[in-house]
N, C-alpha and C positions, 0 to 999 in steps of 0.2 A: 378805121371806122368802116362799117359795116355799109355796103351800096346797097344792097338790098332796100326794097321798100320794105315800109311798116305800115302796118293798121293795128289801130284800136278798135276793140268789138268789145261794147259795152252790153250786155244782156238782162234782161227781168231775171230776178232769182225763184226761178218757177221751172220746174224740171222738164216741161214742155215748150219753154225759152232755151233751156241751156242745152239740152241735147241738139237742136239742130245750129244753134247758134258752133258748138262743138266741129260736127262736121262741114258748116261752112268754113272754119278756119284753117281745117285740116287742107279742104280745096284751095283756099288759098295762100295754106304753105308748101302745098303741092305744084301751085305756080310759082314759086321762089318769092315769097313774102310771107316776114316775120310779123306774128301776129300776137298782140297784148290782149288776153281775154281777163273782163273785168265782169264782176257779178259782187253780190254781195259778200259781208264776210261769213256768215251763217251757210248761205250755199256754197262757195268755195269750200268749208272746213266738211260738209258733206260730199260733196265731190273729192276732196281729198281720201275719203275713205275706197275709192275706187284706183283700179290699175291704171286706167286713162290719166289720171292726174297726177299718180305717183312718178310716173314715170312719162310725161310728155314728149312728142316727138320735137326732133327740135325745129327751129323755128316758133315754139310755141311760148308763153309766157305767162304766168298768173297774178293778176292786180286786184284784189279784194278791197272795195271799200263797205265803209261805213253807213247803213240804213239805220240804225240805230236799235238794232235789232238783232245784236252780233250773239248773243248767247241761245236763245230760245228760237227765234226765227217768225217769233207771233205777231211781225208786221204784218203780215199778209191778212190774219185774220182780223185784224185791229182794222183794218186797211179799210175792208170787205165791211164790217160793220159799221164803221163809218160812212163807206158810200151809201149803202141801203138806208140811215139815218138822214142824210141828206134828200137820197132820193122821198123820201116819204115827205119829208117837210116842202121840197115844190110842185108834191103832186097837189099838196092841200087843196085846191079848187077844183079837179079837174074833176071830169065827170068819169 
């Protein structure tokens, strides 16, 4: 069994989450801990198009879950128009 510490580094699937989320991990497989980075599966299979991913340093590990938005990636804009639909329905009173 491996002594090393672990962390999971769970990230927003939004390209300005994953890139530093990225080199945070690098830092801390650079201090001797293995690191689980987890994003959605639509951003993973994007990031798979990249050399970073293809080929991770080691220490590094990919866990891709389920947003329910694993082919197109249009939670985000689903997401977004739904907030702004809410936001408008509490602004209802305000001046």
């Amino acid at each position: 069994m491996d002594s090393r510490r672990h962390v999971l580094l769970v990230t927003f699937p939004a390209q300005g989450h994953i890139n530093p989320s990225l080199r945070f991990a690098k830092r801390l497989i650079d201090m001797g801990i293995n690191v689980t980075f987890a994003t959605s599966v639509y951003a993973q299979r994007r990031m798979a198009k990249t050399t970073a991913a293809t080929s991770p340093p080691n220490g590094l590990t990919f866990a891709p879950f389920s947003d329910g938005y694993d082919d197109d990636g249009d939670g985000f804009k689903l997401g977004t128009r739904y907030t702004v639909t809410n936001l408008e329905k509490l602004r209802g009173g305000c001046v």
